[in-house]
C-alpha positions as CSV (number, residue, x, y, z in Angstrom):
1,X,-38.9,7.2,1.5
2,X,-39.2,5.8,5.0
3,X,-35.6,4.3,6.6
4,X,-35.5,0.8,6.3
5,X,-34.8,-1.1,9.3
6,X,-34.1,-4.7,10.3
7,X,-36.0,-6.4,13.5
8,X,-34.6,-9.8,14.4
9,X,-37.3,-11.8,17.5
10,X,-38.0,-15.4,17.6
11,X,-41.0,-14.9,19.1
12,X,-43.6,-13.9,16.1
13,X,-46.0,-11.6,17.8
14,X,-43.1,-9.3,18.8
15,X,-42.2,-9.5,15.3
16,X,-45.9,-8.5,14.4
17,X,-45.7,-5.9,16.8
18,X,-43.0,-4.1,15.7
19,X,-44.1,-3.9,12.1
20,X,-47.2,-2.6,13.8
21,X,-46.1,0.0,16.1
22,X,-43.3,1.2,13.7
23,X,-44.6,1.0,10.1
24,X,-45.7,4.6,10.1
25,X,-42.1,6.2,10.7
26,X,-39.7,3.3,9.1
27,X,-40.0,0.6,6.4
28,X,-39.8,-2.3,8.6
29,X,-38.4,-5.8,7.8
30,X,-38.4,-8.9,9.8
31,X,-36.3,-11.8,10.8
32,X,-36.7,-14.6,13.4
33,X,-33.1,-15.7,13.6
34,X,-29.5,-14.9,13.1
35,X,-29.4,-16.5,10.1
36,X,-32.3,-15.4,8.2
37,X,-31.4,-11.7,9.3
38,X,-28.0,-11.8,7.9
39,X,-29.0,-13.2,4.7
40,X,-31.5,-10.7,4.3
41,X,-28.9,-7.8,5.2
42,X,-26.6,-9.7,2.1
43,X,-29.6,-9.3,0.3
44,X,-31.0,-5.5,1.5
45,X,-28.0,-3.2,0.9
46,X,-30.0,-0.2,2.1
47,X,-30.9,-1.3,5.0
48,X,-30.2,1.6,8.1
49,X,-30.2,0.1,11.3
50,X,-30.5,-3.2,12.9
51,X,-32.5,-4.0,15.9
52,X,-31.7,-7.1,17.5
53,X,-33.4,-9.1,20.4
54,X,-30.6,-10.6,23.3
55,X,-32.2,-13.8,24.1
56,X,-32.5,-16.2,20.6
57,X,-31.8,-19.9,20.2
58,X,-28.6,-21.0,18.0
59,X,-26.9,-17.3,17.6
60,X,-27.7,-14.9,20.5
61,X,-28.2,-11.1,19.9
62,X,-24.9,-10.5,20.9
63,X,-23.0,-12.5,18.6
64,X,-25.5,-11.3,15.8
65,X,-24.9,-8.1,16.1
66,X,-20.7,-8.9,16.3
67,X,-21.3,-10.9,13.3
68,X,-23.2,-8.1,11.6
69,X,-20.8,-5.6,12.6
70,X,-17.8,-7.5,10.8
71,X,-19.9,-8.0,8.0
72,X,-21.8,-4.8,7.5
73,X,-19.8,-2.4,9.8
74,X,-21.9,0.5,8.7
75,X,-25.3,-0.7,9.7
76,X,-26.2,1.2,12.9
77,X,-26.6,-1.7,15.6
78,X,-29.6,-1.9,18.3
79,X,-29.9,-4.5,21.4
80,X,-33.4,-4.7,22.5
81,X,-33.6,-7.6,25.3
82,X,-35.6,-8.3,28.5
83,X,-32.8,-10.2,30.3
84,X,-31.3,-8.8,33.7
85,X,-27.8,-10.0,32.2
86,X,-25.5,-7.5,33.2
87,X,-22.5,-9.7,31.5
88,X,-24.8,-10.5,28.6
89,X,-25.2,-7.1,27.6
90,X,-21.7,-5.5,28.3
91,X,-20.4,-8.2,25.7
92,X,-22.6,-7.1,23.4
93,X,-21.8,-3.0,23.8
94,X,-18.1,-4.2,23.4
95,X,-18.3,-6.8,20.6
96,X,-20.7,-5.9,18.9
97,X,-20.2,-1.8,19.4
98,X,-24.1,-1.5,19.6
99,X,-25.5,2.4,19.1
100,X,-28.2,1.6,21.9
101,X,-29.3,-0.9,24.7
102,X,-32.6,-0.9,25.3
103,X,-34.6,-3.0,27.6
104,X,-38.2,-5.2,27.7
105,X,-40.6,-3.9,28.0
106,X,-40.1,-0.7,26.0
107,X,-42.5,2.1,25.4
108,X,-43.3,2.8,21.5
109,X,-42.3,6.3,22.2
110,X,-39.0,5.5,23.7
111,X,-38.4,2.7,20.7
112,X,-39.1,5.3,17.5
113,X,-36.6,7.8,19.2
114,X,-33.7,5.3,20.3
115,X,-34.5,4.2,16.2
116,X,-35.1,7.9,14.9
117,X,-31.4,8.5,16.3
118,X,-29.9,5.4,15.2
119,X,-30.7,6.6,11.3
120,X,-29.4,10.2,12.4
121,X,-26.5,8.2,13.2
122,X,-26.2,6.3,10.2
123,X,-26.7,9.2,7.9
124,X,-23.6,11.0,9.9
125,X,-21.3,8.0,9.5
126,X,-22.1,7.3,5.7
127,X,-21.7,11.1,4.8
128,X,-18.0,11.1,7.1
129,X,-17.1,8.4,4.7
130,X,-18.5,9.0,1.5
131,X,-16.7,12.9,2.5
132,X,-13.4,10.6,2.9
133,X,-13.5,8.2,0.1
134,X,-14.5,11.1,-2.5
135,X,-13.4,14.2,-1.7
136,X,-10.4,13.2,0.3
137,X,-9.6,10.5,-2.6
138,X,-9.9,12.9,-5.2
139,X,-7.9,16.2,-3.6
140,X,-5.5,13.1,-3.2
141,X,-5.6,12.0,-6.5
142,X,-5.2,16.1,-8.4
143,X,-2.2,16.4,-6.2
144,X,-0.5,13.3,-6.8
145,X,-1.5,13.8,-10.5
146,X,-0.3,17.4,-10.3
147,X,2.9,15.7,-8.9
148,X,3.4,13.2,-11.4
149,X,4.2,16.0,-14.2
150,X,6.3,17.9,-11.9
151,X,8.7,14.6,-10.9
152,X,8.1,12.0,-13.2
153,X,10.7,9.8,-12.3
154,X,9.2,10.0,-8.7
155,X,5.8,9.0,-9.7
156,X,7.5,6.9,-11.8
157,X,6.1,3.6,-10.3
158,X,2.8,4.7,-8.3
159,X,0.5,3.5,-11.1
160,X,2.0,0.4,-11.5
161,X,1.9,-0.1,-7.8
162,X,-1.2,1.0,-7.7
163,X,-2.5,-1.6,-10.0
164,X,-0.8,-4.6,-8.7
165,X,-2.1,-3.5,-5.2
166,X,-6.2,-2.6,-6.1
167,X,-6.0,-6.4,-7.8
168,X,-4.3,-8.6,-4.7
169,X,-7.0,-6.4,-2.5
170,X,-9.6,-7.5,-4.6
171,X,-8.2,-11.0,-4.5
172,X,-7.8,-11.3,-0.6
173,X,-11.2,-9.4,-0.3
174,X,-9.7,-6.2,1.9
175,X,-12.3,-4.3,3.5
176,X,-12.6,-0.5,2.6
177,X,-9.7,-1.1,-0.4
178,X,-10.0,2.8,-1.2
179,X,-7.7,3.6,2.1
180,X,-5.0,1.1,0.8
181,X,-4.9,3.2,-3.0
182,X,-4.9,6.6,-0.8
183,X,-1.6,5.0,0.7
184,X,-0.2,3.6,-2.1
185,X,-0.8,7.1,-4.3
186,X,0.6,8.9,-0.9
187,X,4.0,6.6,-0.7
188,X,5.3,8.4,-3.8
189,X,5.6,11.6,-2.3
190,X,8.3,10.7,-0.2
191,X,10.2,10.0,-3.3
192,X,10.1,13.8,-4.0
193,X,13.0,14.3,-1.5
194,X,15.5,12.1,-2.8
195,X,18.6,13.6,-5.1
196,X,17.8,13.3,-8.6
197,X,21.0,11.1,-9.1
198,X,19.1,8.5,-6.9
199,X,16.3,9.0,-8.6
200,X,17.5,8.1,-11.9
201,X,19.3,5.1,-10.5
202,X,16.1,3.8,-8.9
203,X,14.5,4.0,-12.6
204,X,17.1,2.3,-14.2
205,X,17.1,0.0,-11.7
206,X,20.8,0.4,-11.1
207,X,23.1,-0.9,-7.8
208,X,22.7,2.3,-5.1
209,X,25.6,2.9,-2.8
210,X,24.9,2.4,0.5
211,X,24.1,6.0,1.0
212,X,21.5,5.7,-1.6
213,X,19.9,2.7,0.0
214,X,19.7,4.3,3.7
215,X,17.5,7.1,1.7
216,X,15.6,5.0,-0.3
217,X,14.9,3.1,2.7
218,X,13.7,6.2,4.9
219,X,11.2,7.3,2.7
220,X,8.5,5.4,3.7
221,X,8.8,7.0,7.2
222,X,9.4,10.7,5.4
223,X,6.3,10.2,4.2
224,X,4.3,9.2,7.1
225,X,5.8,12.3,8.6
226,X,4.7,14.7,6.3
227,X,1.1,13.7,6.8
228,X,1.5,13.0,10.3
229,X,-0.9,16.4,10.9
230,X,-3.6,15.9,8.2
231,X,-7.0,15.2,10.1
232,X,-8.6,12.1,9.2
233,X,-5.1,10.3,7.4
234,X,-4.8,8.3,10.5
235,X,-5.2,5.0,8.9
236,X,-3.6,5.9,5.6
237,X,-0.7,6.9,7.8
238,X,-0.5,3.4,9.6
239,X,-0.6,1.3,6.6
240,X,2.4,3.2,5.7
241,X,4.4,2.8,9.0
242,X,3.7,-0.7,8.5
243,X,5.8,-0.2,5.3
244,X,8.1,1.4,6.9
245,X,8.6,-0.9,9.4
246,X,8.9,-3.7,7.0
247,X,6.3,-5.5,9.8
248,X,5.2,-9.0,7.9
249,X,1.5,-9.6,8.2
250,X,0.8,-13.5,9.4
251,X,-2.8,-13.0,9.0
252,X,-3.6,-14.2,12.5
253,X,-6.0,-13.0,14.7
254,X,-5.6,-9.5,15.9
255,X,-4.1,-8.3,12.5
256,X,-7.0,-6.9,10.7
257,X,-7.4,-4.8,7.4
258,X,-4.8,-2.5,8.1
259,X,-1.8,-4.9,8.8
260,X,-3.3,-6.3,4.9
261,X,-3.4,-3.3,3.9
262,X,0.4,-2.7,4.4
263,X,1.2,-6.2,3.8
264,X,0.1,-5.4,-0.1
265,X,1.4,-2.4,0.1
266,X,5.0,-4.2,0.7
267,X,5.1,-7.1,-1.7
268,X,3.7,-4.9,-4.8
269,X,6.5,-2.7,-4.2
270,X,9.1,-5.1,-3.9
271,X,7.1,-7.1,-6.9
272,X,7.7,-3.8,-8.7
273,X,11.3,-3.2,-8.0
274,X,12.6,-6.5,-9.4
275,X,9.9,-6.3,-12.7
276,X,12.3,-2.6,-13.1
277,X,15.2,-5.0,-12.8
278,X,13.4,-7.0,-15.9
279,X,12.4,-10.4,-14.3
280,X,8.7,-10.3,-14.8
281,X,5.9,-13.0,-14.3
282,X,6.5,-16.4,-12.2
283,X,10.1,-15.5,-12.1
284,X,9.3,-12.3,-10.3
285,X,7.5,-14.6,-8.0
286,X,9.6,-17.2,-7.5
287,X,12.3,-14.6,-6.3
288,X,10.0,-13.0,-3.9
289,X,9.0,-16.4,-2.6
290,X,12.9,-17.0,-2.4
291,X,13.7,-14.5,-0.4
292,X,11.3,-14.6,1.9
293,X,10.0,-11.6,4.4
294,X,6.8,-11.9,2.5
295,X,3.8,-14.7,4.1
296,X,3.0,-17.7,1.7
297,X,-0.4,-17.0,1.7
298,X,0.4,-13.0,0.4
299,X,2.8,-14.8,-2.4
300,X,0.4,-17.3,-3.5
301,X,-2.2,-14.2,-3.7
302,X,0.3,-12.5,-5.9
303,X,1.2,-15.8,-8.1
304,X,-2.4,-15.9,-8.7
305,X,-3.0,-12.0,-9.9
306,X,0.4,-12.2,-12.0
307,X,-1.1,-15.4,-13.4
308,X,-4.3,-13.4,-13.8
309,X,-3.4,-10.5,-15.8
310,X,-5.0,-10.1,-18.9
311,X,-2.8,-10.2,-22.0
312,X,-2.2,-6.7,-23.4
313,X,-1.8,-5.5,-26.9
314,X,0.3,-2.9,-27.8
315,X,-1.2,0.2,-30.2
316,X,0.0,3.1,-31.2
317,X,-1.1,6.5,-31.5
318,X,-0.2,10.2,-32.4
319,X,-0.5,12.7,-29.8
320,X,-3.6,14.0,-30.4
321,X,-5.3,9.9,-30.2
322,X,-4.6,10.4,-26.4
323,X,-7.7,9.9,-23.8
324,X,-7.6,10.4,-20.3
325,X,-7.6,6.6,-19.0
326,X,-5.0,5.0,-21.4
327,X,-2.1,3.7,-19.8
328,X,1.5,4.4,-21.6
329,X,3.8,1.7,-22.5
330,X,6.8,3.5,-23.0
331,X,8.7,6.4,-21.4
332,X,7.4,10.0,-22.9
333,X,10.4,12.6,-23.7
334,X,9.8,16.3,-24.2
335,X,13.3,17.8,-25.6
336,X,15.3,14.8,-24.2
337,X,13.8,15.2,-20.7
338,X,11.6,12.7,-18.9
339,X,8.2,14.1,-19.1
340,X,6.0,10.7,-18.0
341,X,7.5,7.3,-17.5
342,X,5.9,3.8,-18.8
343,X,2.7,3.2,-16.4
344,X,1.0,6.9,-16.0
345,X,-2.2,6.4,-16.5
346,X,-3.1,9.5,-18.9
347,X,-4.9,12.1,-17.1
348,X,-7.0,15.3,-18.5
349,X,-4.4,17.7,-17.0
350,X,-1.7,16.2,-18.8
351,X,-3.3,16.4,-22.0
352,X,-4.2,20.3,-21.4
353,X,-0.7,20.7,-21.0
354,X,0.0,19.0,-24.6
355,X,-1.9,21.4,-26.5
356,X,1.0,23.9,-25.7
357,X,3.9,21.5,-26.9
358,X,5.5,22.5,-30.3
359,X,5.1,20.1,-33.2
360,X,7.4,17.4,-33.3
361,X,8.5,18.3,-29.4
362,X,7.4,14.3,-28.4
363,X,8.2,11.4,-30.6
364,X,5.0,10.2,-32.3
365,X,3.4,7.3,-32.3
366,X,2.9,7.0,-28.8
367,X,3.2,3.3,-27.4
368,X,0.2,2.3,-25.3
369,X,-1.0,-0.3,-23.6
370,X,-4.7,-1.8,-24.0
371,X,-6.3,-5.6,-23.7
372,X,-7.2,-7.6,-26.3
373,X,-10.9,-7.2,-26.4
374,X,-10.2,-3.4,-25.8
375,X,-7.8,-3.5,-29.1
376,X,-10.1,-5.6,-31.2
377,X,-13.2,-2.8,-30.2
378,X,-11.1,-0.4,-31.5
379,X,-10.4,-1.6,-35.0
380,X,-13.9,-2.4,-35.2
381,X,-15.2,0.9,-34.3
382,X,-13.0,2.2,-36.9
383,X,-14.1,0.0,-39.9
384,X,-17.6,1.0,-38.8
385,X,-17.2,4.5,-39.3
């Protein structure tokens, strides 16, 4: 399939020109203003570059391209203008971060291979991210999961942290959300240092000496550390020295996803702690909104999800009802010793390692959590069969 690109002229025979000149090396589609260009890049998601002219009533090319670079950052972004505006076009390279600028007239040949290189471009940058939202996610995920079994009561939160953060990102629309799970998944192995007395304290949710609390407290910052070297964990390892700065997001300008991203980060964990400490729901949020440190607009964000959660059903099962995907609702002993806490999502690795428990070595039922509609599928699956 040809690479589709986007040419935004308001003059109609350039527009005719381009699909003429270009149609045999790119799908080309047409727009003769800002706003009919980004509504048809809401509507196109496969759209690969975007050529836009400088000079265009109501929204300039400059400001079209910014706008279409906070929109759809990973469009590759083209200036094509006949204007001698020096100023004009460096505020366009800058705010718009344009790939090329090319100028009126332009030579076919010179226009396919400034194009021609923008796709290379764009298939670079979408294979760097899918490379970092899959393959880094996952070798993330296997070793927190690996993790998890080793210390449960250091993993002992992540999924439930996890959870609260993926639904206020969803809520306050953060871009690229998958960095912000990375750092909340990557928190949690900090916790791995602390004394196991501390640990079982935290879990309780029992008073720490002030020892204690100066450790809890650092292990934000031992975890940035540990990652400090990691190529390509730059931004992972800034959400969480926003944590561990305790730095309050205002949501003013300047503070982008990042600063949101640690923001969340912050107020699920806190939202977590006092839920251990069992006040749960608008009480939880009340208290957080009480004490303060968190922005009113992040608290009314998190009254909302806590006001959103589906209700859940508790079912039980034996062992071997298990699936990958379930979520426990209770603590999981193996010969009186912590083997998951209440909130680990049930991976495959952990049920491979129950097929070599003895009979009778975990408590059966099993407590776990499911909606509604999820329970009432279940019992009718059942009666079908």
């Amino acid at each position: 399939m040809k690479p589709k690109i986007l040419c935004v002229d308001d003059e109609p025979n350039v527009l005719t020109g381009f699909q003429l000149n270009l149609r045999r090396d790119f799908e080309v589609l047409v727009a003769s203003s800002g706003d009919q260009a980004l509504a048809i890049l809401e509507a196109t998601p496969d759209i690969k570059v975007l050529m836009c002219d400088m000079r265009m009533p109501r929204m300039n090319g400059a400001a079209m391209l910014t706008r279409a670079r906070e929109l759809y950052p990973h469009i590759t972004r083209v200036l094509l203008t006949g204007q001698a505006d020096v100023s004009s076009a460096i505020s366009a390279v800058n705010d718009g971060q344009i790939f090329r600028f090319l100028t009126k007239p332009c030579e076919r040949e010179t226009l396919v291979a400034a194009l021609t290189a923008a796709v290379e471009h764009h298939r670079l940058v979408t294979s760097e991210r899918v490379l970092l939202q899959e393959t880094l996610r996952g070798a993330v995920a296997a070793l927190c999961d690996v993790l998890a079994l080793a210390s449960p009561l250091a993993f002992g939160r992540a999924n439930r942290v996890k959870a609260r953060s993926q639904a206020l990102a969803e809520h306050l629309e953060l871009a690229d959300p998958w960095q912000l799970e990375m750092a909340v998944s990557l928190q949690h192995v900090g916790y791995v240092s602390l004394p196991a007395s501390t640990l079982e304290k935290l879990y309780a949710a029992k008073p720490l000496s002030d020892e204690e609390a100066k450790q809890v407290a650092r292990v934000p910052a031992v975890t940035e550390q540990l990652f400090r070297h990691i190529p390509r964990l730059e931004v992972i390892r800034e959400i969480l020295a926003i944590v561990a700065r305790q730095a309050a997001w205002s949501g003013v300008a300047g503070e982008g996803p990042i600063e949101l991203a640690g923001a969340i980060l912050r107020i699920a964990n806190d939202a977590d702690a006092i839920e251990t400490s069992g006040v749960t729901g608008e009480a939880m949020v009340a208290l957080i909104r009480q004490h303060g440190g968190h922005p009113p607009k992040l608290v009314d964000a998190l009254e909302v999800v806590v006001g959103g959660v589906a209700t859940t059903y508790i079912a039980e099962l034996p062992l071997i009802g298990l699936k990958a995907g379930m979520v426990l609702a209770e603590d999981i002993f193996l010969n009186g010793a912590l083997l998951v806490s209440r909130g680990y999502v049930i991976a495959a690795s952990f049920l491979e390692r129950t097929l070599h428990f003895k009979v009778g070595a975990i408590k059966e039922p099993i407590r776990i959590l499911m909606t509604k509609e999820a329970a009432v599928d279940r019992r009718e699956g059942a009666i079908s069969k």
